[in-house]
Backbone and ligand atoms as CSV (ligand in chain L), in Angstrom:
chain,resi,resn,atom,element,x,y,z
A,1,UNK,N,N,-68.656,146.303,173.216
A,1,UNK,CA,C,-67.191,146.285,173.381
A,1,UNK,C,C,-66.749,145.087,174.234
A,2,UNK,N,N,-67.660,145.215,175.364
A,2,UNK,CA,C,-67.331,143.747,176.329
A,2,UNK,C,C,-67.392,142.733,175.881
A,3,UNK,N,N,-68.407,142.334,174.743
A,3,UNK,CA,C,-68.732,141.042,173.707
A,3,UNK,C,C,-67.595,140.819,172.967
A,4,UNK,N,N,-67.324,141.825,172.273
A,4,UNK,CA,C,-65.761,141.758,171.349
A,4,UNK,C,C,-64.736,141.261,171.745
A,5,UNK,N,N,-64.460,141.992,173.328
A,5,UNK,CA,C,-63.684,141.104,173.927
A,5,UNK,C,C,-63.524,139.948,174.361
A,6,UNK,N,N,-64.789,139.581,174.729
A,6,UNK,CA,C,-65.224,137.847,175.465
A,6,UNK,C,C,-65.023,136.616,173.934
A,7,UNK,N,N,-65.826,137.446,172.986
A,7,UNK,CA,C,-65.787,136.548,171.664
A,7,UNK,C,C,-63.550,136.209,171.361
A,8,UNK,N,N,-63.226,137.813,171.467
A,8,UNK,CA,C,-61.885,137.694,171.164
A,8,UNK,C,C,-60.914,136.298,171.857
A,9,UNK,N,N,-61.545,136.630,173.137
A,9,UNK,CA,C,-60.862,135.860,174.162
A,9,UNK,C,C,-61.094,134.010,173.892
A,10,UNK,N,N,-62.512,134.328,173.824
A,10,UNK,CA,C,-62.882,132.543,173.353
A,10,UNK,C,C,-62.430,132.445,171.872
A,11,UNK,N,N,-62.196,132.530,171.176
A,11,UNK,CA,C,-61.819,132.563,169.928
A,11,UNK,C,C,-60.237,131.406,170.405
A,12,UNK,N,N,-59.591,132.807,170.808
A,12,UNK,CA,C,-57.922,132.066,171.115
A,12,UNK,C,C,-57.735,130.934,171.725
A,13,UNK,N,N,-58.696,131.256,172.867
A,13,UNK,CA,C,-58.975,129.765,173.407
A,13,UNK,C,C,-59.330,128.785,172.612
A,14,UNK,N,N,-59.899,128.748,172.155
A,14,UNK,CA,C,-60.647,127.847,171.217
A,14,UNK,C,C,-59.353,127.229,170.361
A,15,UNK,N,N,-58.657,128.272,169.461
A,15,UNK,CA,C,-57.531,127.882,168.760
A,15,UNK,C,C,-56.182,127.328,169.105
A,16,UNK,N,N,-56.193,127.493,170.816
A,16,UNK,CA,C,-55.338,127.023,171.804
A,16,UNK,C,C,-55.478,125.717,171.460
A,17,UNK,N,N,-57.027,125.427,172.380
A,17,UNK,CA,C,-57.590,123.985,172.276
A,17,UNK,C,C,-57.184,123.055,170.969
A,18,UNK,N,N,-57.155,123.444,169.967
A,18,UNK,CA,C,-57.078,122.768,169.188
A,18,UNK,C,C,-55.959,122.401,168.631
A,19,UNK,N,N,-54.915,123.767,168.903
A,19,UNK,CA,C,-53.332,123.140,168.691
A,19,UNK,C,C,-53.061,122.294,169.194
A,20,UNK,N,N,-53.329,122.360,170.599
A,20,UNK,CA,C,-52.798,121.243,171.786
A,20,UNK,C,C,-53.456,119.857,171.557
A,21,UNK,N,N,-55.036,119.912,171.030
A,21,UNK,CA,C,-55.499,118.717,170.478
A,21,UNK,C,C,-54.451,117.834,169.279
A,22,UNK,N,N,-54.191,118.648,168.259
A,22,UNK,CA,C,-53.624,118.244,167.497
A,22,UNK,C,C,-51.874,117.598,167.455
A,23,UNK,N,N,-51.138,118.471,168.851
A,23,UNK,CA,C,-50.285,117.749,169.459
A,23,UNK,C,C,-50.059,116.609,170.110
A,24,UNK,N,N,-51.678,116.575,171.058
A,24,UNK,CA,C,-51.720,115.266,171.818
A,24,UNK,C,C,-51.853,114.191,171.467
A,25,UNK,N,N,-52.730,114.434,169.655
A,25,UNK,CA,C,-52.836,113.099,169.219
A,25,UNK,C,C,-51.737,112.666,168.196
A,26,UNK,N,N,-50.843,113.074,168.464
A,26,UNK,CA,C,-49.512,112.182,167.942
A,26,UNK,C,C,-48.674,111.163,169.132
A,27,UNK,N,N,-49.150,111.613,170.167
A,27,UNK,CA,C,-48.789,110.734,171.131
A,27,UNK,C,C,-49.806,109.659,171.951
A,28,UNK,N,N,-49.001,108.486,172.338
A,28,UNK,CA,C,-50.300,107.739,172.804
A,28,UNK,C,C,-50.537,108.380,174.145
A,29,UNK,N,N,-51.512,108.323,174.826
A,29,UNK,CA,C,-51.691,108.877,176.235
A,29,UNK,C,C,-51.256,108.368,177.388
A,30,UNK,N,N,-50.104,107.871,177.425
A,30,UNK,CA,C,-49.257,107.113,178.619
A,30,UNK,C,C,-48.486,108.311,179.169
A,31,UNK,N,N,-48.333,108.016,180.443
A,31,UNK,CA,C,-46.880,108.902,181.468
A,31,UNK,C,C,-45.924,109.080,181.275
A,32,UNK,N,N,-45.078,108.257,179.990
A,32,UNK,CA,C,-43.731,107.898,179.821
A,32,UNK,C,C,-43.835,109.118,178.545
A,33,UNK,N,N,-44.991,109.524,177.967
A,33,UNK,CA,C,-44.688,110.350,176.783
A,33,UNK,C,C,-44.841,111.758,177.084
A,34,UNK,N,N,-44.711,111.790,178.586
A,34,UNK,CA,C,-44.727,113.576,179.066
A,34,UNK,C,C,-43.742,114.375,178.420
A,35,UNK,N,N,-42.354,114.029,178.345
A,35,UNK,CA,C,-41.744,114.491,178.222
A,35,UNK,C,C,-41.244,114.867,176.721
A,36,UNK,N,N,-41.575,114.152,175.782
A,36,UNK,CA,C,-41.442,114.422,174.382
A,36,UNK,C,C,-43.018,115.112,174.072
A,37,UNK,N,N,-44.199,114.982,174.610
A,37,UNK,CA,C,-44.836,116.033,174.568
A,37,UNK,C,C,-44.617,117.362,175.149
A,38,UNK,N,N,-44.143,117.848,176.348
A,38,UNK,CA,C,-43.617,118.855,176.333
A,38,UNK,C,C,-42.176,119.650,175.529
A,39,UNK,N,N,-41.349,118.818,174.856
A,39,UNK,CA,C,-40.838,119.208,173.994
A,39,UNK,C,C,-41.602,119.452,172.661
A,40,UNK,N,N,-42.324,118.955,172.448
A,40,UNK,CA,C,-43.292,119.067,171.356
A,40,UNK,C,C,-44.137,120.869,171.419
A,41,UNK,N,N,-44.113,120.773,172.462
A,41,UNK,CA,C,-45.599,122.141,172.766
A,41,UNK,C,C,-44.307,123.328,172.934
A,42,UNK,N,N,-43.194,123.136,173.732
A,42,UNK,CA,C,-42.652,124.204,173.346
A,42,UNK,C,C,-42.073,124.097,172.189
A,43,UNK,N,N,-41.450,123.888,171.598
A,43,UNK,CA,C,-41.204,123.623,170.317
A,43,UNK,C,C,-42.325,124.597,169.101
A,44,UNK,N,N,-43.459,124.217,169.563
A,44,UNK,CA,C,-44.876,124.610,168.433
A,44,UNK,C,C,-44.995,125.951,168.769
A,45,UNK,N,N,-45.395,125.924,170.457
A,45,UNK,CA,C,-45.497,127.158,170.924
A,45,UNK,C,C,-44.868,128.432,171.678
A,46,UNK,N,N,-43.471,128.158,171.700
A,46,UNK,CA,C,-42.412,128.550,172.723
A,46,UNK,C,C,-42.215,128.665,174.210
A,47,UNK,N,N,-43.562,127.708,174.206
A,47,UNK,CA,C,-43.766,127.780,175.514
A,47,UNK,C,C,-44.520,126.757,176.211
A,48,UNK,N,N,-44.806,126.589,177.357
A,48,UNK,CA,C,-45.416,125.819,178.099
A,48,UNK,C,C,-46.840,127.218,178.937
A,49,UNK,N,N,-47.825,126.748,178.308
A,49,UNK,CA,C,-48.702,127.761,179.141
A,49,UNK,C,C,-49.443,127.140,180.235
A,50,UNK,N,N,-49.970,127.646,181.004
A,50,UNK,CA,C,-51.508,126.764,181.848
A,50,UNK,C,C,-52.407,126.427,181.294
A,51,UNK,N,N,-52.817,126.857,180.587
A,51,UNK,CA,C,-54.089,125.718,179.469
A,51,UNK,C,C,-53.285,124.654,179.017
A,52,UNK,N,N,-51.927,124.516,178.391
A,52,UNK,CA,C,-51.192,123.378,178.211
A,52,UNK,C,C,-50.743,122.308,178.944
A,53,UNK,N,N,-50.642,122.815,180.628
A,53,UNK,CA,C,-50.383,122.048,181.721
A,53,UNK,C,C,-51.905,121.198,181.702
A,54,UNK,N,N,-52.757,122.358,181.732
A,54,UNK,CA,C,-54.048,121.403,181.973
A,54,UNK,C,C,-54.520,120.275,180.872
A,55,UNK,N,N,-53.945,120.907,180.055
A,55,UNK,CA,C,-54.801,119.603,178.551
A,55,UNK,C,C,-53.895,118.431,178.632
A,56,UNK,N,N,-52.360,118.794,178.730
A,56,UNK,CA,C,-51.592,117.465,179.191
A,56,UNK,C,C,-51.643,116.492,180.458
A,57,UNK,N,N,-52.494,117.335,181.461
A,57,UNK,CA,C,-52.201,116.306,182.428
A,57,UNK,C,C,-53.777,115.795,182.495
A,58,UNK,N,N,-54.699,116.460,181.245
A,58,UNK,CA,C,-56.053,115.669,181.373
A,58,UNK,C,C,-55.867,113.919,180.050
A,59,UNK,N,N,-54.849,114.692,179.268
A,59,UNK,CA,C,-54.967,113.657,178.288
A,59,UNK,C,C,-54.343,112.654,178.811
A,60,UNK,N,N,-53.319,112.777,179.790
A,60,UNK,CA,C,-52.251,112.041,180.468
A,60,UNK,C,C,-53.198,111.053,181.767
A,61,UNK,N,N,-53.878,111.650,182.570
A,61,UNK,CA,C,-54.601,111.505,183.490
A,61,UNK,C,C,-53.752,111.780,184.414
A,62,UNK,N,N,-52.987,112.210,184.674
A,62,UNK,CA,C,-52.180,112.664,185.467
A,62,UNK,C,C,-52.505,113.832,186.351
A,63,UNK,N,N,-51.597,114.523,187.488
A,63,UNK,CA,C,-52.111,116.002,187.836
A,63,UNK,C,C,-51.639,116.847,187.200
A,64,UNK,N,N,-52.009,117.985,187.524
A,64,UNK,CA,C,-51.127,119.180,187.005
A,64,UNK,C,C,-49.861,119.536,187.777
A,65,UNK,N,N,-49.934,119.693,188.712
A,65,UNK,CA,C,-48.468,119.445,189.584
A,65,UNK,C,C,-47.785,118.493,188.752
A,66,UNK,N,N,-47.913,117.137,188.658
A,66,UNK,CA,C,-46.808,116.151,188.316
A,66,UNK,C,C,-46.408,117.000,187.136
A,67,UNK,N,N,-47.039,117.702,185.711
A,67,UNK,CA,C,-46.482,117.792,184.738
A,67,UNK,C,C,-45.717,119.178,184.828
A,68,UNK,N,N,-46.426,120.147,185.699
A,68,UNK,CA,C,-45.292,121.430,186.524
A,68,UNK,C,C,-44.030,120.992,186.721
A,69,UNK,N,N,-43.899,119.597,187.542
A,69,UNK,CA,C,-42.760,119.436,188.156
A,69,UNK,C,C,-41.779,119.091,187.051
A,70,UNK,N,N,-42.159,118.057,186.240
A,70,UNK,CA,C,-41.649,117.727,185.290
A,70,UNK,C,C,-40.806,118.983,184.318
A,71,UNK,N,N,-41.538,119.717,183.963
A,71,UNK,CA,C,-41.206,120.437,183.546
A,71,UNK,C,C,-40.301,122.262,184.005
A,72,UNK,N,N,-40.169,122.219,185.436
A,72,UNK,CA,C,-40.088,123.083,185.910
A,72,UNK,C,C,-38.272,122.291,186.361
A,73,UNK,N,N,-38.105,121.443,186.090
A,73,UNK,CA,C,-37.173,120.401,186.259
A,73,UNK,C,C,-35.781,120.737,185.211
A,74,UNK,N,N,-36.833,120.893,184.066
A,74,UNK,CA,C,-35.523,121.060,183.031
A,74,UNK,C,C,-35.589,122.612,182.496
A,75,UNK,N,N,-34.513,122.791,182.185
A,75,UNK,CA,C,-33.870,124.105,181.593
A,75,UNK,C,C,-34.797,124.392,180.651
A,76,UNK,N,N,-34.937,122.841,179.748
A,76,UNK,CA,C,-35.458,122.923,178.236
A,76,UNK,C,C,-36.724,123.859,178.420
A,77,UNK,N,N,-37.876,124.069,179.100
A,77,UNK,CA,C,-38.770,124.180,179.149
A,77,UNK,C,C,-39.108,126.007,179.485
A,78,UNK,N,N,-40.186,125.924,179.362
A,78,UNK,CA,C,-39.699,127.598,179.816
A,78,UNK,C,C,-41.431,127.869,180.105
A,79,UNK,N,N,-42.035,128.800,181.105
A,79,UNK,CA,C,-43.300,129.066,181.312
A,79,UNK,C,C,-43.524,130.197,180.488
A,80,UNK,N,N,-43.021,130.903,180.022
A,80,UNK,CA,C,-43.384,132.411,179.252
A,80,UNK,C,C,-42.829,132.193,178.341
A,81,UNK,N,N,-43.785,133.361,177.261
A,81,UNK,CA,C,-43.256,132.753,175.713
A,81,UNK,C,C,-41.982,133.116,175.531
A,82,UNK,N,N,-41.015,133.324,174.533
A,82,UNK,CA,C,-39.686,133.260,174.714
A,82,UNK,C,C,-39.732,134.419,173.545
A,83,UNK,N,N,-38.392,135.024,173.399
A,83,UNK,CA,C,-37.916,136.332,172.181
A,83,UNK,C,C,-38.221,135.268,171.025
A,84,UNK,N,N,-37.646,135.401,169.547
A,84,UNK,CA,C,-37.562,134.848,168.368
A,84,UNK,C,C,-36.441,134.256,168.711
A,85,UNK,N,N,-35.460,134.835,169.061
A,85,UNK,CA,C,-34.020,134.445,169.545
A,85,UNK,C,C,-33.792,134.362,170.768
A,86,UNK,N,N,-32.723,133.144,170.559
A,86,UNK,CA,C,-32.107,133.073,172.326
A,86,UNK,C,C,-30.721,132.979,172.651
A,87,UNK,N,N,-29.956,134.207,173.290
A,87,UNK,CA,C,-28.891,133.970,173.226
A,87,UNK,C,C,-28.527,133.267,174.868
A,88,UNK,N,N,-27.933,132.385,175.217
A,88,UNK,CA,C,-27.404,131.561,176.083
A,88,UNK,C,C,-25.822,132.034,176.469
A,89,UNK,N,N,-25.866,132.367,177.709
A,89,UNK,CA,C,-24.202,132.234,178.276
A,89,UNK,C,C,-23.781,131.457,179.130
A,90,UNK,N,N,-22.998,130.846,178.799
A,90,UNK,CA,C,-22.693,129.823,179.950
A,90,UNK,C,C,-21.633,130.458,181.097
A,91,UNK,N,N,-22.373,129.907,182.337
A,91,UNK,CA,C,-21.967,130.534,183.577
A,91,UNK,C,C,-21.265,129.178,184.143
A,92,UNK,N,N,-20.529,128.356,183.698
A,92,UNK,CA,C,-20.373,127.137,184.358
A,92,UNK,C,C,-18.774,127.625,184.826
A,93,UNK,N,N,-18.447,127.003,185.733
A,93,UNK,CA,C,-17.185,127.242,186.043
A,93,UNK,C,C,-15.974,127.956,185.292
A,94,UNK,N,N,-15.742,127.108,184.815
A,94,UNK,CA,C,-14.880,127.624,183.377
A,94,UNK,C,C,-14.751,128.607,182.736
A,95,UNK,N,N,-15.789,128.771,181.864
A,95,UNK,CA,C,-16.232,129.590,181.672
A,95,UNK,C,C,-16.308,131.098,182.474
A,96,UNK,N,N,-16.838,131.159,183.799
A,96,UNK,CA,C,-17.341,131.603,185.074
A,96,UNK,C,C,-15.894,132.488,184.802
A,97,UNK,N,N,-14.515,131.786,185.231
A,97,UNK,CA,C,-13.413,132.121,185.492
A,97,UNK,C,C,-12.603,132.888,184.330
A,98,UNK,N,N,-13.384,132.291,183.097
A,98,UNK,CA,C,-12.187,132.980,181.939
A,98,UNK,C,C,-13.167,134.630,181.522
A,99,UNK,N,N,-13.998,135.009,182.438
A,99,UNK,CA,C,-14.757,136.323,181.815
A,99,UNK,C,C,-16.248,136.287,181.902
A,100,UNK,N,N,-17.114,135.198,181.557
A,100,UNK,CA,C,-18.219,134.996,181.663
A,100,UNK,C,C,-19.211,135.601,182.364
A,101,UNK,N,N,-19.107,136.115,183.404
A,101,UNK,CA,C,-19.543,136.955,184.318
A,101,UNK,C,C,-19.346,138.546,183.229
A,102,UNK,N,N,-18.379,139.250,182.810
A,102,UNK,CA,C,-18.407,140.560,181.576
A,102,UNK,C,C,-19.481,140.681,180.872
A,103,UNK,N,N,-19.352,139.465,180.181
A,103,UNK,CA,C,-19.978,139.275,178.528
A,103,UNK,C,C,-21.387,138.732,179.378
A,104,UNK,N,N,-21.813,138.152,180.405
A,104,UNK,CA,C,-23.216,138.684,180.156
A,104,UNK,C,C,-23.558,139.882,180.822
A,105,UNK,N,N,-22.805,140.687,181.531
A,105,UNK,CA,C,-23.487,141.774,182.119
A,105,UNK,C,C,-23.094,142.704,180.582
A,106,UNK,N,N,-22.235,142.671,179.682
A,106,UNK,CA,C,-22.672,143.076,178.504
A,106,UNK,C,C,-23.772,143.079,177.672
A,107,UNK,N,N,-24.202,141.938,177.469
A,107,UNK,CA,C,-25.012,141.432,176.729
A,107,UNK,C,C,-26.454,142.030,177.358
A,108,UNK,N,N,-26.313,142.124,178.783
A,108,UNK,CA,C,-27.518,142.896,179.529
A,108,UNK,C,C,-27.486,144.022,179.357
A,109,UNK,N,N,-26.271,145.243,179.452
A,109,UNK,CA,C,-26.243,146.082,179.393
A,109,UNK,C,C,-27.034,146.357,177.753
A,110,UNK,N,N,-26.564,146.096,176.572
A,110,UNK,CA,C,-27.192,146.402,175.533
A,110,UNK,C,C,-28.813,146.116,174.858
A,111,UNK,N,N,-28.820,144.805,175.769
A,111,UNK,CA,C,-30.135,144.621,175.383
A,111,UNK,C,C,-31.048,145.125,176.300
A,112,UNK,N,N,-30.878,145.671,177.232
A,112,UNK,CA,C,-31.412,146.218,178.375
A,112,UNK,C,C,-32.253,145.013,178.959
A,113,UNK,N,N,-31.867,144.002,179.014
A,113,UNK,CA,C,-32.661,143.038,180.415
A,113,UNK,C,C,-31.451,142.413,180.713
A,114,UNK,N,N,-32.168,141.520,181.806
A,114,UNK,CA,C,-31.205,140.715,182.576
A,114,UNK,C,C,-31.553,139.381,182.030
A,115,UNK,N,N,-30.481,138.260,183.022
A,115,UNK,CA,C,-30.439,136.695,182.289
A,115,UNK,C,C,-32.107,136.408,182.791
A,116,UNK,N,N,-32.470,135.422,181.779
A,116,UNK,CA,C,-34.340,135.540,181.877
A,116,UNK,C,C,-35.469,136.520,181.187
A,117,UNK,N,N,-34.617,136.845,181.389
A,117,UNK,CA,C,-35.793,138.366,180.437
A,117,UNK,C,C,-35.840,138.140,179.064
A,118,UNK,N,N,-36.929,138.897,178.593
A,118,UNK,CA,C,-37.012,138.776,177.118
A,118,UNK,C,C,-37.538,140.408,176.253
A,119,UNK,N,N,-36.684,140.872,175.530
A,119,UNK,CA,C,-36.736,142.392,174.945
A,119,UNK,C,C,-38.065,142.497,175.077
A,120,UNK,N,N,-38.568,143.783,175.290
A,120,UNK,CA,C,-39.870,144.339,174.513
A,120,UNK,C,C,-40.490,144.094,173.430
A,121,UNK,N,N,-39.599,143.818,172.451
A,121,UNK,CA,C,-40.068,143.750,170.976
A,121,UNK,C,C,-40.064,142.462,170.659
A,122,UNK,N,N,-39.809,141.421,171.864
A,122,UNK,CA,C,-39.931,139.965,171.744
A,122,UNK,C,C,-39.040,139.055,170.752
A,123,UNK,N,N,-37.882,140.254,170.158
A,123,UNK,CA,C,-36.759,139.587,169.448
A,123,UNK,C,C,-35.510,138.537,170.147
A,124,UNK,N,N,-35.231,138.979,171.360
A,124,UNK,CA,C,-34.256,138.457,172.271
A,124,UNK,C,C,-34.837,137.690,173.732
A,125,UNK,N,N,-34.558,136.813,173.958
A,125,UNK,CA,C,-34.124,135.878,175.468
A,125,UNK,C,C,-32.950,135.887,175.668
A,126,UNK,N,N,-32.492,136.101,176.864
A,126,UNK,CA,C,-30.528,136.246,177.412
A,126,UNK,C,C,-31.157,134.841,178.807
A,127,UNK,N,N,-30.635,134.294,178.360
A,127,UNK,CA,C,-30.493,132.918,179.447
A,127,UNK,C,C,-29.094,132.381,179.671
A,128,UNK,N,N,-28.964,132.532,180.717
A,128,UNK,CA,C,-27.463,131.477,181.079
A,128,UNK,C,C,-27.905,129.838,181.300
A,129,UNK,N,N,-26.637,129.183,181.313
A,129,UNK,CA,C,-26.621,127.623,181.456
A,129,UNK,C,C,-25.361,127.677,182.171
A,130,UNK,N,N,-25.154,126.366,183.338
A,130,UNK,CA,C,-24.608,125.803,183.680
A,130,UNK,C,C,-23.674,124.727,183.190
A,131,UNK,N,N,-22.757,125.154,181.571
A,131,UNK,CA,C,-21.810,124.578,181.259
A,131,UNK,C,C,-22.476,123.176,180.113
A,132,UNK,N,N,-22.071,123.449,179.274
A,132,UNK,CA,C,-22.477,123.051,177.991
A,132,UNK,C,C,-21.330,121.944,177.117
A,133,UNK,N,N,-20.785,121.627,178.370
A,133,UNK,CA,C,-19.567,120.906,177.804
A,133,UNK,C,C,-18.450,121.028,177.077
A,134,UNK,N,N,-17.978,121.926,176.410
A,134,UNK,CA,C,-16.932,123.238,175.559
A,134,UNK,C,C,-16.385,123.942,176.470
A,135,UNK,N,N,-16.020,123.525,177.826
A,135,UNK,CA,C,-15.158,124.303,178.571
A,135,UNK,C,C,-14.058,125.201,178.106
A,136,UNK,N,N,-13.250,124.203,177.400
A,136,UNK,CA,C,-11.810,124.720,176.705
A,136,UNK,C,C,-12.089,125.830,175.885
A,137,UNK,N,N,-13.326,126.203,175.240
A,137,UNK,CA,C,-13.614,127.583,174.453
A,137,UNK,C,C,-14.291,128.716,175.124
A,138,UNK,N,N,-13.798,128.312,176.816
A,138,UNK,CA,C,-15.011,129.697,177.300
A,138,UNK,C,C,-14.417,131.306,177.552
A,139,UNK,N,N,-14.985,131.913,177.391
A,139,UNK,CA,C,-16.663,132.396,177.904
A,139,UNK,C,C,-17.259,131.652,176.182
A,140,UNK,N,N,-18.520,131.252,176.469
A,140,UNK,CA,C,-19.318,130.554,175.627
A,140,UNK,C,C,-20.571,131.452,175.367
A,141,UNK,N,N,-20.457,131.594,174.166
A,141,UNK,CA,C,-22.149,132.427,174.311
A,141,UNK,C,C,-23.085,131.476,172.635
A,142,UNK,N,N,-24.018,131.319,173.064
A,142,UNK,CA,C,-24.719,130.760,172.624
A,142,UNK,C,C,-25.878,131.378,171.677
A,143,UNK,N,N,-25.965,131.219,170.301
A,143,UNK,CA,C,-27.278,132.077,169.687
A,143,UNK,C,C,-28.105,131.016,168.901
A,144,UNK,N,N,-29.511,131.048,169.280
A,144,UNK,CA,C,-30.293,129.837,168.694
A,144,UNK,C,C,-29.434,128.488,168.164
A,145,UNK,N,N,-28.697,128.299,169.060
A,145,UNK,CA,C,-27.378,126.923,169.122
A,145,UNK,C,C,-26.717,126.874,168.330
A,146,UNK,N,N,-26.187,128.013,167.815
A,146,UNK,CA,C,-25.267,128.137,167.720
A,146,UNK,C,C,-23.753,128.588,168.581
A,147,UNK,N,N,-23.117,127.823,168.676
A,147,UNK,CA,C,-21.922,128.264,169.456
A,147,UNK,C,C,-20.538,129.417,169.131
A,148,UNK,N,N,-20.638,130.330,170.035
A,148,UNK,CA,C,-19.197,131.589,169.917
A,148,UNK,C,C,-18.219,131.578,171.035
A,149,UNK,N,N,-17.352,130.832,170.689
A,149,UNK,CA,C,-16.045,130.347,171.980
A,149,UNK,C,C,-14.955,131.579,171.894
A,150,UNK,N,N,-15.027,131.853,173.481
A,150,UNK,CA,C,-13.493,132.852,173.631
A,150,UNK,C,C,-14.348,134.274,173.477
A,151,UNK,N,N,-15.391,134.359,173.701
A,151,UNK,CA,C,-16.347,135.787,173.453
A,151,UNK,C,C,-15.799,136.506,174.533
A,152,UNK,N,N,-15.195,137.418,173.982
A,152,UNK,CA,C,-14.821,139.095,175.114
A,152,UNK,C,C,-16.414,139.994,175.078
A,153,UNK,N,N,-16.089,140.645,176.007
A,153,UNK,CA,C,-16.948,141.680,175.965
A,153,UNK,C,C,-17.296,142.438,174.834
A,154,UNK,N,N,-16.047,143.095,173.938
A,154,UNK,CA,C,-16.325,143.398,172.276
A,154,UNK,C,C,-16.501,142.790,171.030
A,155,UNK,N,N,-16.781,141.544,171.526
A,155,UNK,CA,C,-17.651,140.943,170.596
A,155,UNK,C,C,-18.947,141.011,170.213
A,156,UNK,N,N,-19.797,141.181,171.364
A,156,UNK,CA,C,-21.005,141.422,172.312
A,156,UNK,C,C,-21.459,141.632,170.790
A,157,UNK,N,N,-21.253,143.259,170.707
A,157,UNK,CA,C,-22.127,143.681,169.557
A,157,UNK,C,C,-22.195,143.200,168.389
A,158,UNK,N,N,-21.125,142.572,168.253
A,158,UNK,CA,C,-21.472,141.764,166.641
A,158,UNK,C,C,-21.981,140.841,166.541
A,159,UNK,N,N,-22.114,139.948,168.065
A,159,UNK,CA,C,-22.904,138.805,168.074
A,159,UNK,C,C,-24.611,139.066,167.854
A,160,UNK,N,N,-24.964,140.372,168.575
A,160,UNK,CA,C,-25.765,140.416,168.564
A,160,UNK,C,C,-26.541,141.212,167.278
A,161,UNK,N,N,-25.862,141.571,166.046
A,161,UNK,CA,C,-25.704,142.231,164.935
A,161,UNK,C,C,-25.954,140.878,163.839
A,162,UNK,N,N,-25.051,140.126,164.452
A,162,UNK,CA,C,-25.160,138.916,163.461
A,162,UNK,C,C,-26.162,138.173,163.825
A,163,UNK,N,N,-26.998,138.464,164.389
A,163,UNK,CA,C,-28.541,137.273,164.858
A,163,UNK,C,C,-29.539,138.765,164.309
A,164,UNK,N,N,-29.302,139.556,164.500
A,164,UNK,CA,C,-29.998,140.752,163.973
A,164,UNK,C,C,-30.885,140.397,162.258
A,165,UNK,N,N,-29.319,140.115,161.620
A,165,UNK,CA,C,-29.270,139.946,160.411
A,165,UNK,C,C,-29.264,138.608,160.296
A,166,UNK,N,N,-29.341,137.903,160.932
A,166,UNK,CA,C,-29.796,136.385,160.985
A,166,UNK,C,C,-28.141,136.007,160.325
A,167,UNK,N,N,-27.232,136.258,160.066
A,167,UNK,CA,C,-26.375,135.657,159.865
A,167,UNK,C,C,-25.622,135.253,160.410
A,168,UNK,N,N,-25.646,134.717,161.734
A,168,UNK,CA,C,-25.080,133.888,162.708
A,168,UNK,C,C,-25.427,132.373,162.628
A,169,UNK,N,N,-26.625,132.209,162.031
A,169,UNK,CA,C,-26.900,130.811,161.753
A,169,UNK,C,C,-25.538,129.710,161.314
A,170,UNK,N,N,-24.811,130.601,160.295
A,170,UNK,CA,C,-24.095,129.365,159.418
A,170,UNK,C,C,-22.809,129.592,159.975
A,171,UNK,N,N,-23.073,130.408,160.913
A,171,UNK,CA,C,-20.981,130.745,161.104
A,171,UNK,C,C,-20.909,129.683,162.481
A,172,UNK,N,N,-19.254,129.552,162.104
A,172,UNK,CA,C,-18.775,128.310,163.535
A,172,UNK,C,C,-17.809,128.540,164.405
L,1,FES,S1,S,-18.204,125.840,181.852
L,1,FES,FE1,FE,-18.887,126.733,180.025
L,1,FES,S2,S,-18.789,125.067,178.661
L,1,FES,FE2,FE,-18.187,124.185,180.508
């Protein structure tokens, strides 16, 4: 049983290794390409893991700190894997003032987590942002970038109905 597991475990590893191989060699191995490689790895993988910190900052020659920092820097990035979906609220001023503060303690209330969290069933991420530039349409709520300007609290559920059914993609 303990073998099954150890084999299980090296296995993934193994298949880790080789995604990340196959990422790194689209880039040349300079410092300046940290950052479109880490868009790259979350992108592939939804995430930024510690075996990924380590293979980038060996291919890089870099430390692992420098590429933490880097990445712990921007929003874009994220250490844990993420839902399928991500809905985004913007908490920026504006926004902040016209309701924004409701509609995500809505959006928490139904999905049962808070901003950061990600459902059980790994369908949903609820992340806020700091203002997305669309002031004039806020409260702003955001679904796999798609944008919903002027969102009340009873919208909540249809937003989250319409990413359900994936048909939030095409609406504007
Ligand atoms: S404050 Fe929300 S878009 Fe600017």
């Amino acid at each position: 049983m303990i073998c099954r597991i150890k084999n299980s475990i090296l296995m993934k590893r193994k298949k880790s290794q080789s995604e990340m191989e196959n990422i790194l060699k689209q880039f040349k191995p300079e410092k300046k390409e940290l950052i479109h490689i880490l868009h790259k790895v979350q992108s592939e993988q939804g995430f930024i893991s510690p075996s990924a910190i380590f293979e980038i900052s060996k291919y890089l020659r870099i430390s692992e700190g420098e590429v933490y920092g880097v990445l712990t820097f921007y929003n874009a990035f994220t250490l844990e894997p993420k839902g399928k979906h991500t809905l985004t609220i913007c908490m920026g001023t504006a926004c902040h003032v016209r309701g924004a503060p409701a509609v995500l303690d809505e959006f928490s209330r139904q999905l049962d987590i808070t901003a950061g969290q990600t459902t059980e069933d790994k369908y949903f991420t609820l992340e806020t942002v700091n203002c997305v530039g669309a002031c004039a349409l806020g409260p702003i709520a955001i679904t796999d970038g798609h944008y919903h300007g002027h969102v009340t609290t009873k919208e909540v559920k249809k937003i989250i109905d319409e990413v359900k059914e994936e048909k939030g993609k095409n609406r504007k």
